[in-house]
C-alpha positions in Angstrom: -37.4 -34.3 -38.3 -34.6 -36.8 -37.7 -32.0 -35.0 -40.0 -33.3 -31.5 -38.6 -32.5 -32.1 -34.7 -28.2 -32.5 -35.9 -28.5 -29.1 -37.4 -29.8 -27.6 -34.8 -26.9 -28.7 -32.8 -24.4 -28.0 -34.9 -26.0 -24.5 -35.4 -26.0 -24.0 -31.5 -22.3 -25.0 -31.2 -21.5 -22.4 -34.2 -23.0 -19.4 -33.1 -21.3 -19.0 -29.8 -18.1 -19.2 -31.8 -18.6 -16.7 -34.2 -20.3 -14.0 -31.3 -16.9 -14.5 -29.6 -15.0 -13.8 -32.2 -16.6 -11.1 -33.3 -16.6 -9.6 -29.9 -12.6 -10.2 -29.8 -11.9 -8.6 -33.1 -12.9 -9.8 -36.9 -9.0 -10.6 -37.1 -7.6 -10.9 -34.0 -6.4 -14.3 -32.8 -6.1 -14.6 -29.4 -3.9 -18.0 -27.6 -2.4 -19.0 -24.6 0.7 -19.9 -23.8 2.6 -21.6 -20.7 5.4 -19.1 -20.1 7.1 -20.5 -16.9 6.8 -23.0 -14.7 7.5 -23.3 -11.1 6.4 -25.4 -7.9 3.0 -26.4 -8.8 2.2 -23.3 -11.1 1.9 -23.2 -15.3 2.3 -19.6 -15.3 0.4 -18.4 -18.6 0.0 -15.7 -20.7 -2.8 -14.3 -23.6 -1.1 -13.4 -26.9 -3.0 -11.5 -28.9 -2.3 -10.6 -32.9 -3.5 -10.9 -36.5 -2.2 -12.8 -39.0 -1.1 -10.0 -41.5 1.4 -9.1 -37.8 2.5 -12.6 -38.0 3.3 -12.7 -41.7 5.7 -9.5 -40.4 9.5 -9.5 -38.5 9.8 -6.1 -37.2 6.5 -5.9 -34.6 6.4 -3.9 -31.6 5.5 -6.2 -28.5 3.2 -5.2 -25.8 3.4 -7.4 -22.4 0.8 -6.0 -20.1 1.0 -6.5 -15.8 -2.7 -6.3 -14.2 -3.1 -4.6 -11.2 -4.5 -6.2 -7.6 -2.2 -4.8 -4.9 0.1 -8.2 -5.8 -2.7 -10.6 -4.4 -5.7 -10.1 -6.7 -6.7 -9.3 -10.3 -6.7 -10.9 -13.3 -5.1 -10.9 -17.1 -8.7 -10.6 -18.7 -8.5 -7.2 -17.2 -6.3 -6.5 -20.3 -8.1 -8.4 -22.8 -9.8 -5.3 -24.7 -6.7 -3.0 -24.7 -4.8 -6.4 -26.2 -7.3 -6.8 -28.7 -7.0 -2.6 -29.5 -3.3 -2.8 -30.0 -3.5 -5.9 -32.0 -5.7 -4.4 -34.4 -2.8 -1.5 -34.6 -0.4 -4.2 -35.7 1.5 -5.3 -32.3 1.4 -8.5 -30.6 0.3 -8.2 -27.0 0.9 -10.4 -24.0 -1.6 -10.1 -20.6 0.0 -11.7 -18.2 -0.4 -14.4 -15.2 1.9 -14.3 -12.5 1.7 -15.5 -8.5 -0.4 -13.5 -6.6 0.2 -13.4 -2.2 -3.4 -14.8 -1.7 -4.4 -18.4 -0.6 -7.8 -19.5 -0.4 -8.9 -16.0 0.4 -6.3 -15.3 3.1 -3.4 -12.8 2.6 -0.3 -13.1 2.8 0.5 -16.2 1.4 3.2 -17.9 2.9 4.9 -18.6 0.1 4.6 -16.2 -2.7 5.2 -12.5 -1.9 5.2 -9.4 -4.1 9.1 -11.1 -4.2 7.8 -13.4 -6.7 5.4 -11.6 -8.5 8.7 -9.4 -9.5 10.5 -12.7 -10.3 7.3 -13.6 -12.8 7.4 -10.8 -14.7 10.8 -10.6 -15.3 10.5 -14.3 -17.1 7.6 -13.3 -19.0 9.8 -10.4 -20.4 12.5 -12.7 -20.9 9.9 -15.2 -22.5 8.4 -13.1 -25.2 12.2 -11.9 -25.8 13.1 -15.6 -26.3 9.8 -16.3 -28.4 10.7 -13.0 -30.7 10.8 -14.9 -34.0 8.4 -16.8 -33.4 5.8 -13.5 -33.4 8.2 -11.9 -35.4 8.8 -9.5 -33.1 11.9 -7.1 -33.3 13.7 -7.5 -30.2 14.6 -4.1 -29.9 10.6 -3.1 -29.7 9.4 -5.1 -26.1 7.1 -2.3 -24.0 6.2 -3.4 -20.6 3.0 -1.9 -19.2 1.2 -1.9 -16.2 -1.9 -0.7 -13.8 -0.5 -0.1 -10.0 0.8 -3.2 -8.5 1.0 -3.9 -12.6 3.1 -1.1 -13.0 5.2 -1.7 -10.3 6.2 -5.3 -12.0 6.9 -3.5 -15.1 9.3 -0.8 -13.6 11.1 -3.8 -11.8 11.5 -5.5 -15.3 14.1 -2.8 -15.8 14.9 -1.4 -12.4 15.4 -3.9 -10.0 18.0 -6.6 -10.5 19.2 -9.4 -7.9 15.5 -11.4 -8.2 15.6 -13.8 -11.2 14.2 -16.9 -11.1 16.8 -19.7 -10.9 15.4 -21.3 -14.3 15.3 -17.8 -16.2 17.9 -18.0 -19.3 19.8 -14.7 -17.8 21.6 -14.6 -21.5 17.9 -13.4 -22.5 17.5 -9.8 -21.4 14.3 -8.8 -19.1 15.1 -5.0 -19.9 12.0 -3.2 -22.0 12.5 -0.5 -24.6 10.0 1.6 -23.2 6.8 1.4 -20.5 3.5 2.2 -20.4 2.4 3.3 -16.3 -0.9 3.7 -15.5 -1.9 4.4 -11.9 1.7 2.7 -11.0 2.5 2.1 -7.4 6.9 3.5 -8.0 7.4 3.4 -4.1 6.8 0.2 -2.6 8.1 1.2 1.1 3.6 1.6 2.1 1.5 -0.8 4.5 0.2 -3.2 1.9 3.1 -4.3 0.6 5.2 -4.9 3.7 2.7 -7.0 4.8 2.6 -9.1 2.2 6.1 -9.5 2.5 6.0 -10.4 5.9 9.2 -12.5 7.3 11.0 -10.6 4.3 9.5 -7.0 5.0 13.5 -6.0 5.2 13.7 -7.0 1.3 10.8 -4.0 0.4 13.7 -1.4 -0.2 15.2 -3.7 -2.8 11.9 -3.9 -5.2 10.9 -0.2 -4.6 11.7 1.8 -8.0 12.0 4.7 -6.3 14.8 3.7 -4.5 16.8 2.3 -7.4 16.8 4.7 -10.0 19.5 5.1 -12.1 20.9 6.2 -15.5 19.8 5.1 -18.7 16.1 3.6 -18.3 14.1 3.4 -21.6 11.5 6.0 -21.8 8.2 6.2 -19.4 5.1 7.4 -19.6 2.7 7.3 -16.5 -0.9 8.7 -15.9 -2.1 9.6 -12.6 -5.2 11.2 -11.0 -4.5 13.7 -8.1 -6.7 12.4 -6.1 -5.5 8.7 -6.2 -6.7 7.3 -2.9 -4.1 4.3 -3.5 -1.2 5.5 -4.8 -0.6 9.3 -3.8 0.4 11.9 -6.6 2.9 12.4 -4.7 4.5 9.6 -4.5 4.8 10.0 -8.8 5.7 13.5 -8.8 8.7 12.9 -6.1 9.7 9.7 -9.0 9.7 11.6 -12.0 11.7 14.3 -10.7 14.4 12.4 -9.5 14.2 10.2 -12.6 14.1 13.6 -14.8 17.4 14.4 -13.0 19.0 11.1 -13.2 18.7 11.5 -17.1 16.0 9.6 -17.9 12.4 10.7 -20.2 9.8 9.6 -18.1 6.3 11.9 -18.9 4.0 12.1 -16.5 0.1 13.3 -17.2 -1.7 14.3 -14.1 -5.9 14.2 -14.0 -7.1 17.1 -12.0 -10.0 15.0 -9.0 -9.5 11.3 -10.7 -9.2 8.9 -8.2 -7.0 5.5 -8.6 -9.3 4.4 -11.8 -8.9 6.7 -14.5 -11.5 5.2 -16.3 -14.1 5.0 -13.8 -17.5 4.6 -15.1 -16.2 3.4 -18.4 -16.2 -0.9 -18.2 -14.4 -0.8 -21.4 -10.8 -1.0 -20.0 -11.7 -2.4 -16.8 -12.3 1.1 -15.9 -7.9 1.3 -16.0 -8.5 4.4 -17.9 -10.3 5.9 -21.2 -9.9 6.6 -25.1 -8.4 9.6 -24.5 -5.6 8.1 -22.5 -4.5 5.8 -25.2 -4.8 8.2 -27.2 -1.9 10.2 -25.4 0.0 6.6 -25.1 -0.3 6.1 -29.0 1.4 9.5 -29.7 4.0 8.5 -27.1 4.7 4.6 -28.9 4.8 6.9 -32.1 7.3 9.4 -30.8 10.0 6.7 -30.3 8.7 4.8 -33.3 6.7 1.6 -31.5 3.8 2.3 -33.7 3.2 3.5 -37.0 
């Protein structure tokens, strides 16, 4: 009995081990790292990869925005699409940044959607940096996003004038391509002017519908008509002036889906469905992100 109770506690400490890792994926590693710090916050984000990706130095990197309306949400909300693009072959990021809530309250008077901006322009910059380290081609970085998730990614490329005084400017924030889903592209609405509050006049400055311009990497956005969030409209009016600016930006509409294109489906933290990445896999193959 004496040599039988150690086993059983080693075998308890095992087994949770191996369930999570089967849950994540029989080869998918999954770390943390600190990508910025600033005031009191070690700003972090999931990688996600395999080791055959690692042993490679031409990967396509994913870095995924959560959505929240700026002041909520989390990066686990990206954890099984990670672990589904891993298993494809590309590293993926899921990323923390400052949200405009303190202990329950909103705004915070501090942090703004201002600096959420700010944060995920360093993360870009970050996993740009960290390249060979992955072995990531620089040339291959995809931001993506859900709403407020997909308003930081278009600001990654759109919006300049808000990087953070620590950022390594020399290391470009600009992604080849993005991945929109649900994506707030006009910021000048309710929710986010008040969480700039005592800078509200800044909101014109991180709307992407007010700074489009020639020569953005290719977009794809899905969007449901009946988006009680984020109007169709408000897409529509964005892709055609983007379409005449130049620029390949694809837009999908879903005919009575509401702001969660995956409602009633827990897999992708109900973001959006199978089918849906299905549509953003041909698009990563068209301009040759994934193989």
């Amino acid at each position: 009995m004496k040599s039988t109770i150690p086993v059983l506690i080693i075998m308890c400490l095992i087994i949770p081990a191996a369930v999570y890792a089967q849950k994540a994926g029989n080869n998918i590693i999954h770390t943390q790292e600190i990508y910025k710090s600033i005031d009191t916050f070690k700003l972090k984000t999931d990688v996600f990869y395999t080791s055959e990706s690692l042993n490679k130095k031409n990967n396509t990197a994913i870095v995924f925005f959560h959505g929240g309306g700026w002041a909520y949400g989390s990066p686990s909300e990206f954890f099984t699409t990670c672990e589904r693009y891993a298993e494809k072959g590309i590293i993926t990021f899921s990323v923390e940044y400052r949200l405009s809530i303190d202990h329950g309250r909103v705004p915070h008077n501090t942090i703004s959607p201002v600096e959420c901006v700010m944060d995920a322009r360093s993360a870009i910059r970050w996993v740009r940096a960290n390249a060979e380290k992955y072995g990531i081609d620089r040339n291959k970085i995809i931001a993506a996003g859900q709403s407020a998730g997909g308003h930081l990614a278009l600001c990654t490329v759109m919006i300049n004038g808000y990087d953070e005084k620590t950022d390594d400017k020399s290391v470009s924030c600009r992604p080849d391509a993005l991945l929109l889903f649900s994506s707030c592209v006009n910021a000048i609405e309710g929710w986010c002017d008040m969480l700039l509050a005592g800078r509200r006049t800044e909101i014109w400055s991180i709307s992407p519908f007010h700074n489009i311009k020639q020569g953005l990497p290719p977009m794809i956005e899905f969007h449901g008509t009946y988006d009680d969030q984020v109007p169709v409209w408000t897409v529509q009016f964005f892709a055609e002036r983007m379409q005449k600016a130049g620029n390949y930006f694809e837009l999908h509409q879903y005919k009575g889906m509401r702001h969660y294109l995956g409602e009633g489906n827990p897999k992708y933290s109900r973001y959006y469905t199978d089918e849906i990445l299905d549509l953003t896999d041909e698009f990563l193959r068209k301009y040759e992100f994934l193989k």
